[in-house]
PLY file of the C-alpha trace (Angstrom):
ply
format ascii 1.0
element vertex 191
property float x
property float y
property float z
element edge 190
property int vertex1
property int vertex2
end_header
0.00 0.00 0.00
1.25 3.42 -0.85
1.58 6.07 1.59
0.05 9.57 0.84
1.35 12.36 3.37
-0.68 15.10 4.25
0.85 18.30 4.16
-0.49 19.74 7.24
0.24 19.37 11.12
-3.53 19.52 11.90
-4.66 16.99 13.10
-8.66 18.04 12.45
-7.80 18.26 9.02
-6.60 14.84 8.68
-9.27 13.41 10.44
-11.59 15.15 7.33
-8.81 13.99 4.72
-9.58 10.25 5.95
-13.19 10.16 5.94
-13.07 11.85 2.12
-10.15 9.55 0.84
-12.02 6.50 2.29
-12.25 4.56 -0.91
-8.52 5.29 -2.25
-6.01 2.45 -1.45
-3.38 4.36 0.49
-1.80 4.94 3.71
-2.53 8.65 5.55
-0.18 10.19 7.45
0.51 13.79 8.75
3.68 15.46 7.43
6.84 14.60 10.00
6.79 17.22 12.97
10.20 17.95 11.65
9.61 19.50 8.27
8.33 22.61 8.56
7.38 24.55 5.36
6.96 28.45 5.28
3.89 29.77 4.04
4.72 32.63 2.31
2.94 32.11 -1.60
1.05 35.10 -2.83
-1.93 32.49 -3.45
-3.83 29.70 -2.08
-2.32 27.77 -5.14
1.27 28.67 -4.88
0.86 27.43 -1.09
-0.57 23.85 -2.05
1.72 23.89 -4.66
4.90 24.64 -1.86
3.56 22.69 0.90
2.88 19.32 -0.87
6.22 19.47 -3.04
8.50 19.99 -0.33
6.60 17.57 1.83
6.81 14.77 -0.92
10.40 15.66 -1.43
11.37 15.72 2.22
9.59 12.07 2.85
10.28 10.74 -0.30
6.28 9.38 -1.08
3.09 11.18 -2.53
2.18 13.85 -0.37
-1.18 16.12 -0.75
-1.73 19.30 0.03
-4.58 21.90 0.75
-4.46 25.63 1.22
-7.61 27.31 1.93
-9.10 30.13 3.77
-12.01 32.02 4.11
-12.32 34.85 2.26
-15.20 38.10 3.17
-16.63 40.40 0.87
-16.73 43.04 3.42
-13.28 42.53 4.54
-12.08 42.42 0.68
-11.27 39.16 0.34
-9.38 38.70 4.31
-8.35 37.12 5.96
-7.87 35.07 2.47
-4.51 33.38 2.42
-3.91 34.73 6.02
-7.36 32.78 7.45
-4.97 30.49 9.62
-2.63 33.73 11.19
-5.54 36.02 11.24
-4.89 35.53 15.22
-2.85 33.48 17.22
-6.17 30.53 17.81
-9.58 29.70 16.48
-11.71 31.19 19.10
-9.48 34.74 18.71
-9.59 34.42 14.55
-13.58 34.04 15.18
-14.06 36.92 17.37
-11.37 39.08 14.76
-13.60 38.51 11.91
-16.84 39.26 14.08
-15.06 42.44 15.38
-14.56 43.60 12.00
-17.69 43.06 10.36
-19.73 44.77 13.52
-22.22 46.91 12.32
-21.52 45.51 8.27
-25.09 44.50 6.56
-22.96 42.60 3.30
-21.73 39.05 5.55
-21.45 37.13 2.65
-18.30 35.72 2.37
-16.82 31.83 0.74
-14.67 29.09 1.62
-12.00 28.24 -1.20
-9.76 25.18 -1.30
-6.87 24.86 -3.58
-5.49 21.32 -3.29
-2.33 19.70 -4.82
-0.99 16.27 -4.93
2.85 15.62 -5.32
4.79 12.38 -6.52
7.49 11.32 -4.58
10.21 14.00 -6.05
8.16 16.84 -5.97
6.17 17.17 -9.24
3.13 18.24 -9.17
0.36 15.94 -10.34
-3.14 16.79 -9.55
-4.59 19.88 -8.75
-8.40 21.49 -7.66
-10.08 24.20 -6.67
-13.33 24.56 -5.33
-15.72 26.99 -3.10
-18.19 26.99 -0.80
-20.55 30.19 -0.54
-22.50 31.62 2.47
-22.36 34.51 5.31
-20.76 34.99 8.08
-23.30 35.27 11.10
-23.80 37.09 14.33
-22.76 34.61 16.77
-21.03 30.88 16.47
-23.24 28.39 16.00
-22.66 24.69 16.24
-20.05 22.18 18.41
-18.18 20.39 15.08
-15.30 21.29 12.66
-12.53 24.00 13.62
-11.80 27.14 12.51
-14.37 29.67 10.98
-16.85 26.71 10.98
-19.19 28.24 13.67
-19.41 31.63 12.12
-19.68 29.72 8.30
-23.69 29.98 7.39
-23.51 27.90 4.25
-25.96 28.67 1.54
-28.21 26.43 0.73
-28.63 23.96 3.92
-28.65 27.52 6.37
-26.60 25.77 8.97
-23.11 26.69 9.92
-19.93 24.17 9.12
-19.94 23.43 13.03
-23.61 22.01 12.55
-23.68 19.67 9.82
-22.79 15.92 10.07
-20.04 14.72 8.64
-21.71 13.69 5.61
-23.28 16.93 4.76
-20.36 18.77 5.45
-18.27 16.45 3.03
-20.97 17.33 0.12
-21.29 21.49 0.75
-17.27 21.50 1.77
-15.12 23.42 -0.48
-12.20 20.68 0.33
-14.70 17.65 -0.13
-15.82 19.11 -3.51
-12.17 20.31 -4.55
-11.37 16.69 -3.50
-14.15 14.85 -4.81
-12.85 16.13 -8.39
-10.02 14.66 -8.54
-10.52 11.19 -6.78
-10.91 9.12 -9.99
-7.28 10.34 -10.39
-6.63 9.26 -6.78
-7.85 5.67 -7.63
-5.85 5.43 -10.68
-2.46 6.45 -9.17
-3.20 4.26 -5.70
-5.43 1.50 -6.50
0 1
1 2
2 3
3 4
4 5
5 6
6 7
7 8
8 9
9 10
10 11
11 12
12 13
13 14
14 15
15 16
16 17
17 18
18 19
19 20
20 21
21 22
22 23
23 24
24 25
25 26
26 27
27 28
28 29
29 30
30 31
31 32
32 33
33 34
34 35
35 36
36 37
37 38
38 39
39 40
40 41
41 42
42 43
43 44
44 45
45 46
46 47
47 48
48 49
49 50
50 51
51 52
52 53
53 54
54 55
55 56
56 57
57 58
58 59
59 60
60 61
61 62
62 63
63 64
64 65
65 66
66 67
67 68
68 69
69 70
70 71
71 72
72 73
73 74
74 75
75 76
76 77
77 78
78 79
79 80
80 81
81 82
82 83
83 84
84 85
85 86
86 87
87 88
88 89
89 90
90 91
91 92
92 93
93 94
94 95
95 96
96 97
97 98
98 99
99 100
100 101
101 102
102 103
103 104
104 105
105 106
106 107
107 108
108 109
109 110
110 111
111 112
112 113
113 114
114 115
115 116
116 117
117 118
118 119
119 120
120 121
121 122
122 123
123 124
124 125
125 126
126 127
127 128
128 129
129 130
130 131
131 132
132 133
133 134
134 135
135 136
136 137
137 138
138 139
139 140
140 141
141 142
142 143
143 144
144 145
145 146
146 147
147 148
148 149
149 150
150 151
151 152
152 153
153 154
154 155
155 156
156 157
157 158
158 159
159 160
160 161
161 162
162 163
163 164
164 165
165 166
166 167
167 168
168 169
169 170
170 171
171 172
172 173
173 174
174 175
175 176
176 177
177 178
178 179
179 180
180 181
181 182
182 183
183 184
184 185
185 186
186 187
187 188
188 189
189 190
């Protein structure tokens, strides 16, 4: 069985990854605590793209990557590619983004998710993109997911990220949709 690293040291995010990936034939693991990979791309792209080739470089096996944010029309476009910095935790990002949209009628805002997939020396060999649309609300709703999840209204179900199942949330996801177009690729490289 191949191993397929997952460039990321979040351990909420892999627990997502595994559910989504549950029909390709590989072995998940988190990148090594010891490779650490500076963020510093200009998109979410060029950060999937950095991120899963140094990863698959460093551990010499497919690695896949994700960078994604949340991006607010009010805010234009932030936090963006800063969503994960925008403070130093979740609960302190939340309250940020609440902060600065106090008083602000427009709350729409969308989840995007660029992800990349990397062969074992670094090329890059799949890539998506996908979004999720909805508003940011008054308060957090909702005990599930991390991040901007309880402050995420998506659009058509009306319930936050931090409400929906698992199952729902992989269908409205921007990361299970970015994913979900390119797993026949997945299950022609693993299985």
């Amino acid at each position: 069985m191949k191993k397929l690293y997952l460039a990321s040291k979040n351990q909420g995010k892999i627990e997502e990854y595994k559910k989504l990936l549950l029909g390709v034939n590989c072995q998940l693991f988190l990148q090594p605590k010891s490779i650490e990979v500076e963020e510093n791309g200009s998109t979410f792209r060029e950060n999937a793209i950095k991120k899963a080739s140094e990863v698959s470089k460093k551990t010499r096996n497919y690695a896949i990557a994700d960078d994604s944010g949340i991006c607010i029309d009010a805010l234009n476009g932030k936090p963006g590619i800063y969503s994960s910095r925008y403070a130093e935790n979740d609960k302190k990002r939340i309250e940020r983004v609440l902060m600065e949209l106090d008083g602000e009628e427009n709350r729409s805002a969308f989840f995007i998710a660029n992800i990349c997939v990397c062969s074992p020396d670094g090329e890059v060999i799949l890539e998506s993109e996908a979004k999720c649309f909805g508003n940011i609300i008054q308060n957090p709703r909702g005990k599930s997911g991390f991040g901007y999840d309880p402050i995420f209204e998506e659009l058509s179900s009306k319930l936050t990220f931090a409400e929906m199942n698992n199952n729902l949330k992989d269908l409205c996801s921007h990361r299970g949709k970015a994913l979900k177009k390119i797993i026949p690729q997945l299950l022609t490289i693993f299985n």
